[in-house]
N, C-alpha and C positions, 0 to 999 in steps of 0.2 A: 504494500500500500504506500503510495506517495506520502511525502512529508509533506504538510500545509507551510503556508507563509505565516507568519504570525503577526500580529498588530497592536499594540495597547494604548491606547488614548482618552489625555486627560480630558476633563470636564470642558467643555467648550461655550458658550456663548447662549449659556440655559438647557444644552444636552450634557445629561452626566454619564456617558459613557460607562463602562465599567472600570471601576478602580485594579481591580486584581487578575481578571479573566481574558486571555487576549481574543481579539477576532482571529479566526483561522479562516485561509482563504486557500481552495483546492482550486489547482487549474485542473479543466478536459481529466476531472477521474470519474465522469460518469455518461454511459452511453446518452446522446441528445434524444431523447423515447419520453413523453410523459409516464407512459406507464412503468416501462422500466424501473424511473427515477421512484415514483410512487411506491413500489415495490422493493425495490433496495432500502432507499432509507425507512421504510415501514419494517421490515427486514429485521434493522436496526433500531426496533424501538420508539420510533419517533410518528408522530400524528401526523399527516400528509394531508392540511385540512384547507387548503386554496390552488387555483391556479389562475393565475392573471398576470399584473406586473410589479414593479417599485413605485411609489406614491412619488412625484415630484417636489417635495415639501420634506423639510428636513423633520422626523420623526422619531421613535426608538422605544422601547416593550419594558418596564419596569418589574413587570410582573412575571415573564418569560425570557428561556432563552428562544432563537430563533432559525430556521435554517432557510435559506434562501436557494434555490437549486435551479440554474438558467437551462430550462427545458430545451427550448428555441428561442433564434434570435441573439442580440449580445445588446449590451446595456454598457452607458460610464454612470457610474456610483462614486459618491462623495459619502465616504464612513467618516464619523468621529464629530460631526455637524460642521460648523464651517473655519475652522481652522484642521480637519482633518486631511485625510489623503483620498485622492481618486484612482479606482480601481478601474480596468475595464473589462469585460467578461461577457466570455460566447459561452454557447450551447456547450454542458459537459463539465460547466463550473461550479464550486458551491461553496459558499459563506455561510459559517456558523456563526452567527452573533450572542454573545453573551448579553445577557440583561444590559438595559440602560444604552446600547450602543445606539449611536445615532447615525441615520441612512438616509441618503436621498439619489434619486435618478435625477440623470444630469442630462442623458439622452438615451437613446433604446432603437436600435430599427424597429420597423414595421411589427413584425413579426415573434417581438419577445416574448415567451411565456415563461413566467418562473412558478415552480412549486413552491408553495409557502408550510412548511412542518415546525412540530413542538414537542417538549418530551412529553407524554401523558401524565395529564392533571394539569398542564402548564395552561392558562388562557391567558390571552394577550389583550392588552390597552391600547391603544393608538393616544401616544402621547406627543404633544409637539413644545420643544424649547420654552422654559422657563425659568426663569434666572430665582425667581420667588418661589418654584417648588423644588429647588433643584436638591439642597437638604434630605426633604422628604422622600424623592424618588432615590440618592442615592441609601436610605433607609431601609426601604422597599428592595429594590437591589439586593443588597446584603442577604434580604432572605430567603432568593429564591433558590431553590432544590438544585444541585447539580446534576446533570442527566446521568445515567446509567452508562449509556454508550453513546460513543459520537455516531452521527450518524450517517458518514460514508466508510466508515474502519468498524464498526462494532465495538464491542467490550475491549478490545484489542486497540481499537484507533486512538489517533492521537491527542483527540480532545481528553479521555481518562486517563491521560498521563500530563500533561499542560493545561489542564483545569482543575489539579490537585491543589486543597485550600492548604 
């Protein structure tokens, strides 16, 4: 199994990021198949619960971590809110985001479809930059479950070993 990229980024601009847990960024390790994808990372534990795109608006899950998986199509992403970095990413990619990370689409062909997964039990907020709750969500943060397995490696991958508290 490929080794991810790894990322970790401070608070930014009312997105609290994650303090301790890095994003992990897989290139081209998963066939471009919606179902496929659905199936593997299900596989692995993890809820397979949308398929659409990236919200253009800078955003981030307090209450979940998050897996992103570009079915079809390629997308540029701005992680970490707007002093972060931009990613670009085809069909075959996938970003684990840990709680709090902040994401936004920057551009996307036509054609994008990303699977949107969560570990089980995890539900997601749609939060957007706040300087006045930023405390709070990284509060929140702090609590949430670390997953069982990552979910393009398994019990094996590399998130349960680089998401050890």
């Amino acid at each position: 199994m490929p080794e991810p990229r790894c990322r970790l980024f401070p608070s930014s601009g009312g997105v609290p990021n994650n303090p301790s847990l890095p994003v992990l960024i897989y290139s081209r390790v998963l066939r471009a198949d919606p179902t496929d994808i659905e199936t593997h990372i299900g596989a692995n534990g993890w809820d397979c619960r949308w398929r659409n795109g990236i919200f253009d608006y800078h955003h981030f899950h307090s209450t979940a971590h998050e897996t992103l998986a570009i079915a079809r199509g390629s997308a540029r992403v701005l992680l970490g809110g707007e002093d972060g970095e931009v990613f670009d990413l085809a069909a075959g990619d996938v970003l684990v985001l840990p709680a709090g990370t902040g994401h936004k689409r920057l551009a996307a062909s036509r054609d994008l479809l990303v699977i949107g997964a969560y570990p089980p039990g995890q539900d997601y907020e749609i939060e957007r930059p706040d300087e006045s709750r930023l405390h709070a969500a990284l509060q929140t943060i702090a609590g949430v479950a670390l997953p069982a397995a990552d979910p393009v490696g398994g019990a094996a991958g590399a998130l349960t070993r680089l998401w050890m508290r």
